[in-house]
C-alpha positions in Angstrom: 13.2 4.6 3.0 12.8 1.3 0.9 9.4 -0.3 1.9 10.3 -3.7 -0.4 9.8 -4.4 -4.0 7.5 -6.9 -5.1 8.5 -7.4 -8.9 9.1 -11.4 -8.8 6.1 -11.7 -6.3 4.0 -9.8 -8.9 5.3 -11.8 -11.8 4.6 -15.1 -10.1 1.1 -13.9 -8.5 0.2 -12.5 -12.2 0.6 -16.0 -13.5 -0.6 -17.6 -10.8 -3.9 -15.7 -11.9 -4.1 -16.8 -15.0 -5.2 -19.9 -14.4 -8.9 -21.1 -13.4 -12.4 -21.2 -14.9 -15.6 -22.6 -14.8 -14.7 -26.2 -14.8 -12.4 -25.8 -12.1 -13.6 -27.4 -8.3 -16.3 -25.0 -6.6 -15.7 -22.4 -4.7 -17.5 -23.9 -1.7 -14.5 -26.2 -1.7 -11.9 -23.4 -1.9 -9.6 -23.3 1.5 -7.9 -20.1 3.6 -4.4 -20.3 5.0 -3.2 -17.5 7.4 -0.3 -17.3 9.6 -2.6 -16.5 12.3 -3.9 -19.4 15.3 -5.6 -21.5 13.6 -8.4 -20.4 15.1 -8.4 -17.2 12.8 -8.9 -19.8 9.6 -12.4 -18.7 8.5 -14.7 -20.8 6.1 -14.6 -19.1 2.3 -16.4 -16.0 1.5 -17.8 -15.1 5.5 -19.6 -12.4 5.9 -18.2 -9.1 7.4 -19.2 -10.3 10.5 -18.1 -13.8 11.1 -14.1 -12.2 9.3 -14.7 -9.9 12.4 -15.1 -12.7 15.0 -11.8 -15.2 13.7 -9.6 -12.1 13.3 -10.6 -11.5 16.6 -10.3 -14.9 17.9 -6.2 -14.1 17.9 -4.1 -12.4 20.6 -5.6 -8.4 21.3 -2.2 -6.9 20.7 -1.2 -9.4 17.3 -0.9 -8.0 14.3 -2.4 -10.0 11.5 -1.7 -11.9 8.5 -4.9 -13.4 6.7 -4.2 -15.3 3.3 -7.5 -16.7 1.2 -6.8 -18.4 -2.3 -9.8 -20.0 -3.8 -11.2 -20.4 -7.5 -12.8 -17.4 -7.1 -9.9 -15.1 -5.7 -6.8 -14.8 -4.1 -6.6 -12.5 -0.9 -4.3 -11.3 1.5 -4.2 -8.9 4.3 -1.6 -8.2 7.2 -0.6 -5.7 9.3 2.6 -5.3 11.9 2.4 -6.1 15.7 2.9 -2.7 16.5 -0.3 -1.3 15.1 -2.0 -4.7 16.5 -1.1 -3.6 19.7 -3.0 -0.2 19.4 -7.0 -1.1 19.9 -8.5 1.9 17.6 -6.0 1.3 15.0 -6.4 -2.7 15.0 -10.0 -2.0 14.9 -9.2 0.4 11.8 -7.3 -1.6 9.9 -9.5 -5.2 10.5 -12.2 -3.0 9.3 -10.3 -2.5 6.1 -9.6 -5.5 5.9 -13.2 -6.9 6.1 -14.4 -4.0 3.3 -11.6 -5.2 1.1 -12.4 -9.1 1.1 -16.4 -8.1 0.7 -15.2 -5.9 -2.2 -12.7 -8.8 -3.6 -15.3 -11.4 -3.4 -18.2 -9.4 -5.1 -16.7 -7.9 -7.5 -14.7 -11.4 -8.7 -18.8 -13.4 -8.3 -19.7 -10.7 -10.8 -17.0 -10.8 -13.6 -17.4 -14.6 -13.0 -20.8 -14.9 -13.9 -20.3 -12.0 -16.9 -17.1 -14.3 -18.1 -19.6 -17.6 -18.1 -22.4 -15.4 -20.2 -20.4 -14.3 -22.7 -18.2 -17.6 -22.8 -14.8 -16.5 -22.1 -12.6 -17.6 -19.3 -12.7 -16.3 -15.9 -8.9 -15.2 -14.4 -9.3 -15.6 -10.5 -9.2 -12.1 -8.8 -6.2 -10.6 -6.7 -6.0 -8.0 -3.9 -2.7 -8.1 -1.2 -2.1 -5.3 1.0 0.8 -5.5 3.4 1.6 -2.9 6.0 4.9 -2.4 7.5 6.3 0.1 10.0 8.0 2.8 8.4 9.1 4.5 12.0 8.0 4.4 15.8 8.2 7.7 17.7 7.1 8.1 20.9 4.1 9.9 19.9 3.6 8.7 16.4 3.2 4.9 14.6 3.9 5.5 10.8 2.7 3.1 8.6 2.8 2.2 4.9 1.6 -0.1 3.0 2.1 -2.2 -0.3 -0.9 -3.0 -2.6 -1.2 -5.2 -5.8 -4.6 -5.9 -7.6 -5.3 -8.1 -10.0 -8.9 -8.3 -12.2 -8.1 -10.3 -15.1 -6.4 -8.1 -17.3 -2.7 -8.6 -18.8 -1.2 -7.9 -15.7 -1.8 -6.5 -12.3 -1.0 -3.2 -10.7 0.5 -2.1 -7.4 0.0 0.7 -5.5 0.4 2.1 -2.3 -1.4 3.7 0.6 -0.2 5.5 4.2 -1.0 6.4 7.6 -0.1 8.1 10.6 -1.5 7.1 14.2 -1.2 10.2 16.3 -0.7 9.2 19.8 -1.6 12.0 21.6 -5.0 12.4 19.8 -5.7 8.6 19.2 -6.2 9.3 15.9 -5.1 8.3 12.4 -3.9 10.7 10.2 -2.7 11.5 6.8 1.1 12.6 6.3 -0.4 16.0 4.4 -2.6 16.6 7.3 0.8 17.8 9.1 1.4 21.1 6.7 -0.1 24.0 6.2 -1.6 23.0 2.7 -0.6 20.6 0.1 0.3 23.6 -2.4 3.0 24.9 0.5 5.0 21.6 0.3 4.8 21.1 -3.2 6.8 23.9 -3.6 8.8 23.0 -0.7 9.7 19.5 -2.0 9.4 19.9 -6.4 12.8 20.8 -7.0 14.5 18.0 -5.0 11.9 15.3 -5.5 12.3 15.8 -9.2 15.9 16.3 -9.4 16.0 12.4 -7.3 13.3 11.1 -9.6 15.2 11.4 -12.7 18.5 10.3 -11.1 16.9 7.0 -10.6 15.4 7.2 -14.0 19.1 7.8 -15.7 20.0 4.7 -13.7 17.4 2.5 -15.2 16.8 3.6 -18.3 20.5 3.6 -18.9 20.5 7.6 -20.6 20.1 11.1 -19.3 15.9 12.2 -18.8 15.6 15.2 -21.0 12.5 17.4 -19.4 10.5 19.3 -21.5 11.9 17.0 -24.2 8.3 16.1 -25.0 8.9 12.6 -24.6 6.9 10.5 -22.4 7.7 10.2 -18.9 11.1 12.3 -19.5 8.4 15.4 -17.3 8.6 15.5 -13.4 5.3 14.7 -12.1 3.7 16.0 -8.9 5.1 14.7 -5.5 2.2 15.6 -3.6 -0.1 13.5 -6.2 1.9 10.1 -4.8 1.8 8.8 -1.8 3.7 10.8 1.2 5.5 8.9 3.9 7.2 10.1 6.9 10.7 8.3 7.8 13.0 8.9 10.9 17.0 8.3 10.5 17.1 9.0 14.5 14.5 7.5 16.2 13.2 10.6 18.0 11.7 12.8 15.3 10.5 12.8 11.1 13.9 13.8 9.8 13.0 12.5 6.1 10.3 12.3 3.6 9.5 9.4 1.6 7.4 9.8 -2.0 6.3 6.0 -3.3 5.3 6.5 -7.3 3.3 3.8 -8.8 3.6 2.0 -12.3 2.7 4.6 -15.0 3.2 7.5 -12.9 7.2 8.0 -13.7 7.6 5.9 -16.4 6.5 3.0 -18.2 5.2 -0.4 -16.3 8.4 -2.1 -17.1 10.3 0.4 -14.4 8.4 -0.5 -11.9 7.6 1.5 -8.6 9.9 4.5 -7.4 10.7 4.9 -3.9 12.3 8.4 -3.7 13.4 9.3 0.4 14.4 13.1 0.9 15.5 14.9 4.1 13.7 17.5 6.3 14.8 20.6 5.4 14.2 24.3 6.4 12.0 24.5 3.9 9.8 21.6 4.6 9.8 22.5 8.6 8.2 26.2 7.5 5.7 24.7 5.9 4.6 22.6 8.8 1.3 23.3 10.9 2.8 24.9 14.3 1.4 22.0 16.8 3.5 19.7 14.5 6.7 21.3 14.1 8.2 19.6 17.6 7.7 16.2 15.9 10.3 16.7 13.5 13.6 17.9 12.6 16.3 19.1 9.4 17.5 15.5 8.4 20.7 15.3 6.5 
């Protein structure tokens, strides 16, 4: 259930970041590309509500794809055309999008003006999010997204984030929010998710993982801590579970992300809240 990698894109982005500073042109000059119309391009650092009024300057049912690099910080947002095309959830996810560049933008004016005090130089801020369509069911959108921030340091970090839009209710929702409690599918889901996990650790790290060696990052690590996405192999119901682990959580930064996909199984479908249960299936 691979969602992408980004390892060159963080490497460039990373250095991209480190350059910058003080002397560099003013932010008033800075510019923003985005692959939307052109009438989406917004003026640097807009408030809340004139983002609101470019996004929505673009077709209803678009999905987006705003990109801002400045002196100040580098930002982008997008999102698919199929959540685009659902009005609550384009409203949703603009809203993000708008809390996110307010957040990018004052947090970066702030470390900006504390580099200049104590007389150090400033590293231009990062935030990118990029959702993607993980499966479209008839009654559910599932969504995931890829995140990498950058604030200055030696290198970035990525993360990740999820989201189901519920049809039916015209709602979002949280993969968890489908099972009976988070404790009933950790135990559904430990044993495989681990015995996956250090499968793909053997392959990178080149040796067998030795748990309770007492080594670092040889221990599983809790599935239900990461982030939970739901994955269809048939196009009619959630027939597989994907758990995306971020840098740190698995093993060192150097590995990377781990995308580990399991199937449905009996076990999984016992544990699912009753009204949910038609909505998926054993997966192979």
């Amino acid at each position: 259930m691979r969602i992408g990698r980004w390892a060159a894109a963080v490497l460039l982005l990373t250095s991209g970041c480190q350059g910058g500073g003080e002397n560099a042109a003013p932010e008033d000059n800075a510019s923003e590309a985005s692959t939307v119309p052109e009438a989406e391009v917004v003026a640097p650092e807009p408030s809340a509500s004139e983002t609101a009024a470019a996004v929505g300057a673009a077709a209803p049912d678009a999905g987006r794809s705003v990109e801002v690099s400045n002196d100040l910080y580098e930002f982008t947002f997008a999102y698919p055309d199929a959540a685009g095309a659902i009005p609550p959830l384009k409203e949703l996810l603009d809203t993000r999008l708008y809390e996110a560049r307010d957040r990018l933008a004052s947090t970066a004016r702030d470390e900006r003006k504390v580099a200049k005090k104590e007389g150090f130089p400033y590293r231009p801020h990062s935030y990118i999010a990029k959702w993607s369509v993980v499966t479209d069911l008839t009654n559910w959108l599932s969504l995931s997204a890829e995140i990498y921030t950058y604030t200055g340091g030696a290198h970035g970090m990525s993360a990740f984030d999820t989201l189901l839009w519920d049809r039916r209710a015209e709602t979002a929702r949280k993969p968890r929010e489908l099972f009976t409690s988070t404790d009933a599918l950790r135990k559904a889901i430990r044993e495989p998710f681990c015995d996956a996990l250090d499968k793909e650790r053997e392959q990178r790290r080149g040796e067998p993982v030795q748990r309770d060696s007492g080594q670092i990052f040889t221990e599983c690590i809790d599935p239900i801590a990461q982030t939970l996405i739901l994955g269809s192999s048939n196009g009619k119901t959630f027939d597989r579970l994907g758990i995306l682990v971020g840098p740190y959580e698995a093993g060192a930064y150097a590995e990377g992300t781990y995308d580990i996909t399991l199937p449905v199984t009996g076990k999984v479908m016992a544990v699912l809240k009753p009204q949910y249960r038609t909505s998926f299936s054993v997966g192979q």
